[in-house]
N, C-alpha and C positions, 0 to 999 in steps of 0.2 A: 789924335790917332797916331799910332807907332807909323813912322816912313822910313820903313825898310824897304831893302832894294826888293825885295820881292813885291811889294805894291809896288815899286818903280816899275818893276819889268813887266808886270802885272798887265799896269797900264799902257804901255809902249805896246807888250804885244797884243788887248784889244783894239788900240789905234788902226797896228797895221791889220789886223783883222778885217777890221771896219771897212779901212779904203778897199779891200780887198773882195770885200762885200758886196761896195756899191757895185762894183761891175755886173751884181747877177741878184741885183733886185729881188727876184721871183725865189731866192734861195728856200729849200726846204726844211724840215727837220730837221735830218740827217744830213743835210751840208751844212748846215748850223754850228751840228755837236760832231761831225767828225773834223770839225778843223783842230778836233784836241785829241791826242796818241798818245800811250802812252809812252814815257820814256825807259832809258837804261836803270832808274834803281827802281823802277816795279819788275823790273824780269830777274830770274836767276841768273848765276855768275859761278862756274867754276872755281875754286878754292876759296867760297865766301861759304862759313858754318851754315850749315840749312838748321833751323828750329823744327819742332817738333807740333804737330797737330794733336789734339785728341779728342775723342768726338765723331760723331756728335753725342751727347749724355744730353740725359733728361733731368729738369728740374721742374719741382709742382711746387705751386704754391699755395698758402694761406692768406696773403694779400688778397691776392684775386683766387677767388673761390673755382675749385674744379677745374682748373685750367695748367697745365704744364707745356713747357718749351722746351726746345732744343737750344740747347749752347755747345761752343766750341773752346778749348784753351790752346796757345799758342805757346810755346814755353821756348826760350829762344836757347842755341846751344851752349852761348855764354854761361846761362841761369848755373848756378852750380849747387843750389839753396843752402847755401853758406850766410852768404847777404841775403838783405832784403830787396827783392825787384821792384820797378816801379809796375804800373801796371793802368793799361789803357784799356776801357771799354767800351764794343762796337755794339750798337741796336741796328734790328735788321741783319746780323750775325752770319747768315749762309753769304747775303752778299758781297760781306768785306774778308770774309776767309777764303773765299774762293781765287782757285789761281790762274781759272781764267774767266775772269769776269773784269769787272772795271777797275777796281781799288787793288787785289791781291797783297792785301794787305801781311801774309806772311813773307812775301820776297822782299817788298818794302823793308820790311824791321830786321829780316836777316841784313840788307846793304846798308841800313843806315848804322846798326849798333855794330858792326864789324869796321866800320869805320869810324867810330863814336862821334858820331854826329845826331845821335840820343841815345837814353841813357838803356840798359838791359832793362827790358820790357816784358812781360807777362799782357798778353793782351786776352780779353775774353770774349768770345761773341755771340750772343745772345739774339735768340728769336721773339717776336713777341708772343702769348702765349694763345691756347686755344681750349676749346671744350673738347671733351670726346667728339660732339658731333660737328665739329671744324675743322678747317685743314692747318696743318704746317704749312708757315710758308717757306717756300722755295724760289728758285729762279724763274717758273714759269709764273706763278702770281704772288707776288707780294704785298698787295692792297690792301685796303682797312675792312674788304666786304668778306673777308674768309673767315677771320679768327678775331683775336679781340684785340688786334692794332689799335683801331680807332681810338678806343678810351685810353688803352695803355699809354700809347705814345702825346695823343694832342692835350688830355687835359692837364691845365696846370697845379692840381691839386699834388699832395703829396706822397700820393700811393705808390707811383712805380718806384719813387726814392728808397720806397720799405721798402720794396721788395729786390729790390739791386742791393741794398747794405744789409737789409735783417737774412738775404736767403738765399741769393746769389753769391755775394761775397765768403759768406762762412762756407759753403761748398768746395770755394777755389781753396780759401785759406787753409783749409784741412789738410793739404797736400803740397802746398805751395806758399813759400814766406815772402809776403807783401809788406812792401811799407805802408803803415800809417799816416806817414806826411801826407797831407794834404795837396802838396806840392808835387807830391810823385806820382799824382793821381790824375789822369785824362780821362774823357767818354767822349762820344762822337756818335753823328749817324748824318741819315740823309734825309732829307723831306721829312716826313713828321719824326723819323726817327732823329732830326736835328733836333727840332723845340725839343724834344725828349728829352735828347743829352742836356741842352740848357736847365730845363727845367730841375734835371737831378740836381746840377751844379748851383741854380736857382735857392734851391729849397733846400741843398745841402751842403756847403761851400766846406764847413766844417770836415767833410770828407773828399771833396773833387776842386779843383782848382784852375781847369783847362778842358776847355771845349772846342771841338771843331765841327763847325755846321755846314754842310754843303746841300744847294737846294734847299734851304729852311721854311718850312710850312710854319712860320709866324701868321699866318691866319686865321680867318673864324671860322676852322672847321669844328673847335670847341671853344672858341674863346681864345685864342692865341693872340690875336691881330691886337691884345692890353698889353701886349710885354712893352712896346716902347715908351708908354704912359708907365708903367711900374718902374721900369729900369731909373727913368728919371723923380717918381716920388719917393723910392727905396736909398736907404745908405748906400753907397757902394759897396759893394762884396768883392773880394778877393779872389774875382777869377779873368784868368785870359782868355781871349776870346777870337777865333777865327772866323767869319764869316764866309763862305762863297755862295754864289749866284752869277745865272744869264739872262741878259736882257729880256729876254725871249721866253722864259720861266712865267709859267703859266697868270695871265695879264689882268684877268679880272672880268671877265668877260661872260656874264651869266646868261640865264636862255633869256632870248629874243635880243640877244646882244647889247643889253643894259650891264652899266659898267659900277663894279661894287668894289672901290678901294681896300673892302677890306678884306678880300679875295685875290689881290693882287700882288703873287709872290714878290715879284721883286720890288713894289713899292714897298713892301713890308720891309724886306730886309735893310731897305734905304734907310726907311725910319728906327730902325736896331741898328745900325753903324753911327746913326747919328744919335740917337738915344746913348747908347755907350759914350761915345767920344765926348759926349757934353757931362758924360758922370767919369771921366776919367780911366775909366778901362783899359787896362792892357788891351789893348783892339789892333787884328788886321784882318785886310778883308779884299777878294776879286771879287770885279766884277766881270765876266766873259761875254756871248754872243750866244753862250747857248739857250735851250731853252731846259723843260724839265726835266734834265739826263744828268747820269753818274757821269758822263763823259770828261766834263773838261774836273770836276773833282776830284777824281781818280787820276785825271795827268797831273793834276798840281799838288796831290797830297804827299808824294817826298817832301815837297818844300814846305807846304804846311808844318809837317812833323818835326823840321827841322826850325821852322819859329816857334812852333807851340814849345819845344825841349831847349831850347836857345842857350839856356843856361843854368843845366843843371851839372852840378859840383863835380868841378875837374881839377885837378891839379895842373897847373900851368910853372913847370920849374923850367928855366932855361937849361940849367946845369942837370935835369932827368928828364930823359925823354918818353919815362914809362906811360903815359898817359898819351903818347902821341904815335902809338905802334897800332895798327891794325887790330883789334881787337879778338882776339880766339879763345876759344875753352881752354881750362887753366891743363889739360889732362895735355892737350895737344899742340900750346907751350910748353911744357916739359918735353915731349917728346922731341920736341924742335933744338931743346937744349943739350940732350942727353948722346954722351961722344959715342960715334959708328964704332961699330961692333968687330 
């Protein structure tokens, strides 16, 4: 397993969480998941480039028959479509573009690419899809029992794969120039929308190379709870891999209070860090105190982003510092250069 300090500090602060715990036993939910806030790069910041939303746009599919989502594109102000951008993408998509919600996933990418600490980013964020007679989801429900989450996101077959690369991708790309490196390529989500993003990266590494799972539903709500038996019969594939989870994340505890390990979020992901780590994966991974909530994910996904992009292509000259300046659109660098009038 990778031991970066961020698994150092990781650990350090569920210790002192812990002791901080015992004192109050009887703690709830919500003193659980509010010991995680968010910090300074999820919020805006005067004279950092804001990116651009747009959206939400509708995509139908042929994968899955009759059924169309809402998606979101994020285009950060850097983007100039000169280069090609990398480009991350979110399942469960209203959740992680929203800016005030848990993740705020557009303020994130405005502070970290203005101070390149990852790279100009294109992020997309996607709904899973529905019927006419289903709902969109939204912030008020986002469960498997509205629209067709369930199959989209848990099974590990290869269909949501199609339908992110054959129908979602040539959408953005019409309008927007993406790299192909596989390397330049993230997806992410939460709970089932985690195994999701695995699964694309699973079954398609040739195009995504970098996952982040928070809350991951590695269980057998279709079968999931095989990945850490596959991950160790499978070659290794060429992907990175972040894991989060809370102790307290939904335990396994089925009716009449009979206990089905394979039910048991965080046992699972136990067995996927340690599945990885025994095939050699790029792997990092918290563990926090919470239970099934965006909360402590959403505090620690600056850092995430900033191991999952670790080390993409910088110039590092002692003798130029151009690589080491605040990062802004190239329109408003020149202006910055251009002599008072």
């Amino acid at each position: 397993m990778n031991t970066s300090r961020i698994a150092r500090s990781c650990r350090l602060a569920i210790a002192l969480l812990g002791a901080l715990l015992l004192a109050a036993p009887g703690a709830t939910a919500a003193e659980l998941d509010n010991v995680y806030a968010l910090g300074p790069d999820s919020l805006p910041h005067a004279g950092v480039p804001r990116g651009r939303v747009i959206g939400p746009l509708t995509l139908a599919s042929l994968v899955f028959t009759n059924t169309t989502r809402n998606y979101w594109i994020y285009v950060p102000a850097q983007y100039d479509g000169k280069e090609a951008a990398a480009l991350m993408i979110f399942q469960d998509g209203h959740a992680f573009v929203s800016t005030n919600g848990e993740y705020r996933i557009p303020n994130v990418f405005d502070n970290l690419i203005h101070r390149r600490e990852m790279p100009v980013t294109i992020a997309v964020f996607v709904n899973p899809g529905h019927r006419p007679d289903q709902q969109e989801s939204s912030g008020a429900n986002w469960g498997d029992s509205i629209n067709n989450r369930g199959s989209e996101y848990n099974e590990l077959n290869d269909k949501y794969a199609k339908m992110i690369i054959d129908e979602l991708l040539p959408a953005v790309t019409k309008d927007y120039k993406i790299s192909t490196n596989p390397d330049d390529r993230a997806i992410a989500g939460a709970s089932s929308g985690a195994i999701c993003a695995f699964t694309v990266a699973w079954q398609r590494p040739d195009q995504f190379h970098k996952v982040i799972s928070t809350i991951g539903s590695f269980t057998n709500i279709r079968g999931g709870h095989v990945y850490p038996d596959l991950v160790r019969q499978a070659e290794r594939k060429p992907i990175r891999v972040y894991l989060q989870d809370g102790l307290n994340d939904n335990r396994g505890l089925r009716r009449g209070g009979e206990y089905d390990p394979k039910w048991d979020w965080h046992a699972q992901n136990l067995k996927m860090a340690a599945a990885l780590t025994e095939k050699g994966y790029d792997l990092n991974y918290c563990w926090g105190i919470g239970t099934h909530s965006n909360k402590q994910g959403g505090a620690i996904m600056p850092e995430m982003l900033r191991w999952l992009w670790r080390d993409y292509p910088r110039v590092d000259d002692p003798k130029d510092d151009h690589n080491r300046k605040l990062l802004v659109p190239a329109e408003s660098a020149a202006a910055a250069t251009e002599p008072a009038k």
